[in-house]
Structures are given as structure tokens and as C-alpha cells.
C-alpha positions as CSV (number, residue, x, y, z in Angstrom):
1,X,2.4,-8.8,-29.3
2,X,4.6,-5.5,-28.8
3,X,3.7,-2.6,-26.9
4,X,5.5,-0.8,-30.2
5,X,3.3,-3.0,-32.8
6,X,0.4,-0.6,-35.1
7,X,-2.1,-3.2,-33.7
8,X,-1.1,-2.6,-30.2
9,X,-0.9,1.8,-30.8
10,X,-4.2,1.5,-32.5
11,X,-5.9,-0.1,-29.8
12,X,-4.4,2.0,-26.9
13,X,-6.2,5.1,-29.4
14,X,-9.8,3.8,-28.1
15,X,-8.8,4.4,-24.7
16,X,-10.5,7.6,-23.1
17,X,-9.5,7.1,-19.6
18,X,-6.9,4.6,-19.7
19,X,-3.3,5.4,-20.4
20,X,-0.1,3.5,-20.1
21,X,2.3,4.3,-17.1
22,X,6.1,3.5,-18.2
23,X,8.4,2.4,-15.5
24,X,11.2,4.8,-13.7
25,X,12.9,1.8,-13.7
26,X,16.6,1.0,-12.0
27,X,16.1,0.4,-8.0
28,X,12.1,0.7,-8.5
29,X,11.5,-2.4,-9.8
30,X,8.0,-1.4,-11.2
31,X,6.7,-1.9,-14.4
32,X,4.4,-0.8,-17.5
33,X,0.9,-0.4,-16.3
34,X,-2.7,0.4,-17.8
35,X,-4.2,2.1,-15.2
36,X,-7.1,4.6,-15.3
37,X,-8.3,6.9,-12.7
38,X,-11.9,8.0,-11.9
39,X,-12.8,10.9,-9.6
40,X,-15.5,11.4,-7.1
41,X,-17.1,14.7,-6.1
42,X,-17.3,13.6,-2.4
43,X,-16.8,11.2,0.1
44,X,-20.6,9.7,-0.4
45,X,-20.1,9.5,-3.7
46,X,-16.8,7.8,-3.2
47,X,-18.5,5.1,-1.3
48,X,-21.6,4.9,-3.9
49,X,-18.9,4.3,-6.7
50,X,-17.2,1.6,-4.4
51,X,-20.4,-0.5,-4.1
52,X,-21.4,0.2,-7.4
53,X,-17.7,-1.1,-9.2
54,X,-18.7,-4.0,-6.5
55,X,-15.3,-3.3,-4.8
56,X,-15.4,-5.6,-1.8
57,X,-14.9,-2.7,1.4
58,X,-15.5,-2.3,4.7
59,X,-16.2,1.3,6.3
60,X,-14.5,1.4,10.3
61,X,-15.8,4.0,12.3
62,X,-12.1,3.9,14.3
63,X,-9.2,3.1,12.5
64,X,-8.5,0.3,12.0
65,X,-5.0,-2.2,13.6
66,X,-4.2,-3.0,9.6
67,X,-3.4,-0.9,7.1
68,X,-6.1,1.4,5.4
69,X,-5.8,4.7,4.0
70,X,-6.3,7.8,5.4
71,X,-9.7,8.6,6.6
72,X,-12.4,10.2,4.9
73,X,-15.1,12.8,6.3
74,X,-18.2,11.0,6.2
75,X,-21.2,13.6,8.1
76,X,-18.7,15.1,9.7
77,X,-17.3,11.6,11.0
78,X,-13.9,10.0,10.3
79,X,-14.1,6.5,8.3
80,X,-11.6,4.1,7.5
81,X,-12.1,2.4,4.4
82,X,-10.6,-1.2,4.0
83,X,-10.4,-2.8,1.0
84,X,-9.3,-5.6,-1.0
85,X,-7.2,-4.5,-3.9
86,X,-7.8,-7.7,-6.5
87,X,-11.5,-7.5,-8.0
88,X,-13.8,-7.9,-10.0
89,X,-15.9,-4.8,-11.1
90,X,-18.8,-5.4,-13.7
91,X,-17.0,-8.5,-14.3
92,X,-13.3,-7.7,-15.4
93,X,-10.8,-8.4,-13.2
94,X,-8.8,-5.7,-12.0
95,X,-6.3,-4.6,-9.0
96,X,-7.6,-0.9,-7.7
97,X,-6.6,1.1,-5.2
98,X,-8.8,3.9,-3.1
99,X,-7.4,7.2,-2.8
100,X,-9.1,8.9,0.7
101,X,-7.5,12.4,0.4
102,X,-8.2,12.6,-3.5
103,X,-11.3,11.0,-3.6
104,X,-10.0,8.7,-6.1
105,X,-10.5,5.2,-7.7
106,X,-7.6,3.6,-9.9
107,X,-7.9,0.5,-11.7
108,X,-4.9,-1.3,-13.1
109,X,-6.0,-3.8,-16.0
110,X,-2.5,-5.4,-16.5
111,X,-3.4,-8.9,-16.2
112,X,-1.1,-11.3,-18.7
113,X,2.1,-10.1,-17.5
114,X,2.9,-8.0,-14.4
115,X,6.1,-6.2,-16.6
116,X,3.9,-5.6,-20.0
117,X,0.4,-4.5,-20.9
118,X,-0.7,-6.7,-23.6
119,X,-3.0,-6.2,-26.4
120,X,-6.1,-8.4,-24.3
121,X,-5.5,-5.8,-21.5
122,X,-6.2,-3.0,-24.1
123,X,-8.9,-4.6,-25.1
124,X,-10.4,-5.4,-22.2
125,X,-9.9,-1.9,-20.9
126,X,-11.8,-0.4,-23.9
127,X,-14.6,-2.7,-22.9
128,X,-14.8,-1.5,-19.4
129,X,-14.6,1.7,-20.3
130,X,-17.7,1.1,-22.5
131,X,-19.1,-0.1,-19.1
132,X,-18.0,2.8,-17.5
133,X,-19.7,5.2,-19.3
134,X,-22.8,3.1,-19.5
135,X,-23.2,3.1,-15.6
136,X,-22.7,6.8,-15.3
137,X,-19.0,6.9,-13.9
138,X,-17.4,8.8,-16.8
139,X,-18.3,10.6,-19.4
């Protein structure tokens, strides 16, 4: 189904939180995404959301030799948060990714195609959202 199709722009309607990010395109080499973004107020809030979503983490108390992103303020402590970016939160499959200086949490629900959002992402999406809302994160 097309991205351009009535089915498709009626569907994408439901979505509160999720919006579709076009590609720059040329050198890039990215693509059309569904991605939402969910804030926190803190950083222990930002943790709370993280088990809550059931995003599989791990807090360092010194950073660690791979990859994490910059530290948070934790009780006046610096902690690194590692992550694993595939998931499952409340049982939908997502990629997300943490962002410390923010206090962020994006999801991206493409799933069928890594180039196109499909009309089983959308739907999906609008399902989590549902989710979302029931458990507090948005409103």
C-alpha cells in the first residue's frame, strides 16, 4: 500500500504522537520513518519510563569501554546508560533510542520495510499509542 493512498493518510490521522520523518535523501542514505518521541521530566523518571517500556538497560556508574550516550545526573552522580536499541515494549516491536541530554525516548515503528512505513506500522503505532496513554506516558 502507498504512503500517498486515502487508506494510508487516514490512518496516519489517528496518530497523536507519531509522525512520519521523510528522508534528506542523496549521500544520507536514510529513509521514511514513523518515529515518536516521549519526554521525561527528569533523569529518575527517565529511568522509570525505561523499565516501564521494558527497554532492556544497564545503568554504569563509570563510563563505560563501548558506546553509550552521554551521561545523566542521577543524585548528583554521573550514569551511563547502555542499551539495546531493538525491543519489545508492551509487546510491539520497536527500535528506540535514549536521548541523555534531552531526556528523551524515541521509538521507530517501521518494521515491514526499512525504506517505507507501511499501513501495519500505522496501525500498529496507533495501538501503542492506545498503550501509551493507558500506562500514563502521554497524554
Amino acid at each position: 500500500m502507498s504512503m500517498y493512498s486515502q487508506e494510508f493518510k487516514t490512518e496516519l490521522k489517528k496518530c497523536n504522537i507519531f509522525k512520519i520523518k521523510s528522508p534528506k535523501g542523496g549521500h544520507y542514505n536514510d529513509r521514511f520513518e514513523l518515529n515518536a518521541i516521549i519526554e521525561a521530566e527528569n533523569e529518575a523518571q527517565l529511568l522509570n519510563y525505561l523499565e516501564r517500556l521494558g527497554v532492556c538497560h544497564t545503568v554504569h556508574n563509570e563510563e563505560p569501554k563501548q558506546w553509550c550516550p552521554p551521561p545523566i545526573v542521577l543524585n548528583g552522580t554521573k550514569k551511563w546508560i547502555e542499551y539495546t536499541a531493538q525491543c519489545e515494549c508492551f509487546g510491539y516491536k520497536t527500535c528506540v533510542h535514549i536521548g541523555t541530554t534531552n531526556l528523551t525516548i524515541e521509538f521507530n515503528f517501521n518494521s515491514d520495510n526499512l525504506y517505507e512505513v507501511s499501513i501495519n506500522d500505522l496501525k500498529r503505532a496507533v495501538e501503542f499509542e492506545k498503550t501509551l496513554k493507558l500506562n500514563g506516558f502521554v497524554s
